[in-house]
C-alpha positions as CSV (number, residue, x, y, z in Angstrom):
1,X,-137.3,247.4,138.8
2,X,-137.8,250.2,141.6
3,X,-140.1,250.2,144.2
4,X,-142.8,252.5,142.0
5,X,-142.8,250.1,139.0
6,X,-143.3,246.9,141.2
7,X,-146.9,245.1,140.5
8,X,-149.1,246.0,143.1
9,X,-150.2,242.5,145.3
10,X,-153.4,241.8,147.1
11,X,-153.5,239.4,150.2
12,X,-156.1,236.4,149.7
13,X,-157.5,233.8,151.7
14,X,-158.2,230.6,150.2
15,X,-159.1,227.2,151.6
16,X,-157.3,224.8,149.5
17,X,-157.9,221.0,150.2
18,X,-159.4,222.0,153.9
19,X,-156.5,224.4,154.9
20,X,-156.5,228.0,155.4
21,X,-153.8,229.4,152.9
22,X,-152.7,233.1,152.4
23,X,-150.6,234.5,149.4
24,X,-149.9,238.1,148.5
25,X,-150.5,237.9,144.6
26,X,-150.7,240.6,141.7
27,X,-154.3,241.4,140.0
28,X,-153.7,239.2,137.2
29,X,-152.5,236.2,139.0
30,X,-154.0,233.4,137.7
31,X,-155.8,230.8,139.7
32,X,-153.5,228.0,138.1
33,X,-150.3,230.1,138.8
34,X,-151.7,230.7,142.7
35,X,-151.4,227.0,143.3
36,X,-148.7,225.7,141.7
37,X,-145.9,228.5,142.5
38,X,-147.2,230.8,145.6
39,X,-148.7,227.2,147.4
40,X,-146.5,225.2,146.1
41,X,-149.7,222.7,145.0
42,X,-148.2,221.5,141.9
43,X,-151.0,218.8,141.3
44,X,-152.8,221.3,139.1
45,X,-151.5,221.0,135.7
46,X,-151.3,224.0,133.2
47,X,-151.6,222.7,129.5
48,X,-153.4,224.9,126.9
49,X,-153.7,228.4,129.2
50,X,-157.0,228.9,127.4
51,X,-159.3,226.9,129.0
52,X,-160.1,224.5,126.3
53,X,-158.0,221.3,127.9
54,X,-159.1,221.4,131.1
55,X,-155.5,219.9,132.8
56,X,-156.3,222.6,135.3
57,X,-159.6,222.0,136.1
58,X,-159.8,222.7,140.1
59,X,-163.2,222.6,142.0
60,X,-164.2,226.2,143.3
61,X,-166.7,225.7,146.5
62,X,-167.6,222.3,144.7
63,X,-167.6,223.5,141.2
64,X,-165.4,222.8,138.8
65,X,-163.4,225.9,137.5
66,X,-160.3,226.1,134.7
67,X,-158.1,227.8,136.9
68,X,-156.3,228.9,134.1
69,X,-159.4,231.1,133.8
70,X,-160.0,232.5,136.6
71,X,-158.0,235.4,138.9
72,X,-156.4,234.7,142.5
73,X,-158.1,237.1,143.8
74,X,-161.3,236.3,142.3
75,X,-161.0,232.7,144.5
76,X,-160.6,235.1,147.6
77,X,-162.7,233.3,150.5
78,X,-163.4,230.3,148.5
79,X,-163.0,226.7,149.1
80,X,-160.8,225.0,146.8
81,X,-160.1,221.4,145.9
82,X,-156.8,220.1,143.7
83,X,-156.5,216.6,142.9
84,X,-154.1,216.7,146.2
85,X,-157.5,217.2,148.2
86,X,-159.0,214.5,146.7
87,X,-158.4,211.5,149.0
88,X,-159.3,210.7,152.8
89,X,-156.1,210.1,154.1
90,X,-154.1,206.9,152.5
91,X,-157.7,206.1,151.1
92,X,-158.0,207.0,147.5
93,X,-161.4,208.9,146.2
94,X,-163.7,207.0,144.4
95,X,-162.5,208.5,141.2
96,X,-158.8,207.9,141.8
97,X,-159.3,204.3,142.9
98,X,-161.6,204.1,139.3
99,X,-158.6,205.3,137.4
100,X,-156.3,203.0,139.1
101,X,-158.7,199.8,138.6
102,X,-159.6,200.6,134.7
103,X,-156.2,202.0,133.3
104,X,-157.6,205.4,133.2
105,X,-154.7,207.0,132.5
106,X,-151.3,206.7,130.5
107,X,-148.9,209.7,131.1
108,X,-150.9,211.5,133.5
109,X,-150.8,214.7,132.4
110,X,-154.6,215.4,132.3
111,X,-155.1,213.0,134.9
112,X,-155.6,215.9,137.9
113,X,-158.5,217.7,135.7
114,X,-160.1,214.5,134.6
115,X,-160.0,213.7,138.7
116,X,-161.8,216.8,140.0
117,X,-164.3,217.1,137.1
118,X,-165.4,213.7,137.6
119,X,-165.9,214.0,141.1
120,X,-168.1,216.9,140.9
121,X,-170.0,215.2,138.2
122,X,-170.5,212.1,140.1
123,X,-171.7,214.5,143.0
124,X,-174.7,215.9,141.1
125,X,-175.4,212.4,139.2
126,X,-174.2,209.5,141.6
127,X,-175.4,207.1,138.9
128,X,-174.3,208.2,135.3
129,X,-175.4,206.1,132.6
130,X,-172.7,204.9,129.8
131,X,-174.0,208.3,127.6
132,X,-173.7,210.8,130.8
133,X,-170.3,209.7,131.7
134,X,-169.0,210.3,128.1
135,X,-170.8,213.8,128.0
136,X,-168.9,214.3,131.3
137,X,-165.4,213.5,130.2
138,X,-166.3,215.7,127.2
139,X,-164.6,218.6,127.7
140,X,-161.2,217.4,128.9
141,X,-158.6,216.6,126.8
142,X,-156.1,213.4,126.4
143,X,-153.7,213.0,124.1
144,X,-153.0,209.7,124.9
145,X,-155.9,207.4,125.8
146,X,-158.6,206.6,123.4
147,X,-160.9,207.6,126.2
148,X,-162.6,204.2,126.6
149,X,-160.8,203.5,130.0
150,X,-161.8,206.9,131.5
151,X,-165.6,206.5,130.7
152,X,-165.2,202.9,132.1
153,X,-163.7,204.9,135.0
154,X,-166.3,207.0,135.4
155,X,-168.5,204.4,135.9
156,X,-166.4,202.3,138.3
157,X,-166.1,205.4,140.3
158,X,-169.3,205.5,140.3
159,X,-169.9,201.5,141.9
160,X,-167.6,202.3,144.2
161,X,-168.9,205.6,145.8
162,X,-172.1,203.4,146.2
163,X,-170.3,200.3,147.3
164,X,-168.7,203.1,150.2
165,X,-172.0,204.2,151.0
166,X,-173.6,200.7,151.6
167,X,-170.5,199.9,153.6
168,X,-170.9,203.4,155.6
169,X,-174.7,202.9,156.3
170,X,-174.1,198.8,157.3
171,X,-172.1,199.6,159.7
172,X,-173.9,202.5,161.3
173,X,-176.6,200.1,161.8
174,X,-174.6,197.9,163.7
């Protein structure tokens, strides 16, 4: 390929999990693609490249987003989370100590979107009811859990993210 028929790349910016990241990336760069081979954040999972599985589900300034859907440089000055950003530390998150605890997960797969869709969900309802947390699981796909142990996950994640916060505000008031 000579120099005139090489793709044209645009620099980005990104935050991803807290860190300034730059790549130099072609128009039609995927989000998904971004991550896994120019930052080398191979916790996104690609399954369906249509958007209907939601394996690459990563949370766009606190939203979740099928990266599989959505341009590099669309993400340009956004803050991104992948399941990688997900714990404090050696502390799990909430949602990952959930999945742990209830067995909500078998080969892993869909794991990282299941992960960052929950966590957003349990942002905007901290207390999900049995009903909510299947609607919220809804539209990811697993091909090999029957589902039961990620709803029961949803709600443990949920106990615990409370059980944190009683912790947190007990010992401020000491």
């Amino acid at each position: 390929m000579t120099d005139q028929q090489a793709e044209q790349t645009f620099p980005i910016t990104l935050s991803v999990n807290g860190v300034p990241r730059t790549a130099e990336v072609p128009a039609r760069r995927l989000l998904s693609d971004c991550l896994r081979h120019d930052l080398r954040m191979t916790g996104t999972h690609v399954g369906c490249e249509h958007g209907v599985c939601g394996a690459c589900t990563v949370l766009v300034d606190g939203a979740p987003m099928r990266s599989c859907l959505m341009f590099a440089v669309s993400a340009q000055g956004s803050e991104i989370t992948t399941v990688e950003g997900l714990a404090d530390g050696e502390t799990l998150h909430p949602v990952q100590q959930a999945f742990k605890e209830c067995h909500g997960l078998q080969c892993g797969f869909c794991t990282p979107g299941f992960l960052t869709t929950i966590s957003a969900v349990l942002d905007d309802n901290p207390e999900p009811t049995r009903e909510e947390a299947v609607e919220a699981v809804s539209g990811n796909l697993c091909r090999c859990t029957g589902y039961q142990n990620i709803v029961a996950s949803v709600l443990r994640a949920a106990e615990i993210t409370r059980e944190r916060s009683a912790v947190a505000i007990d010992e401020a008031g000491r």
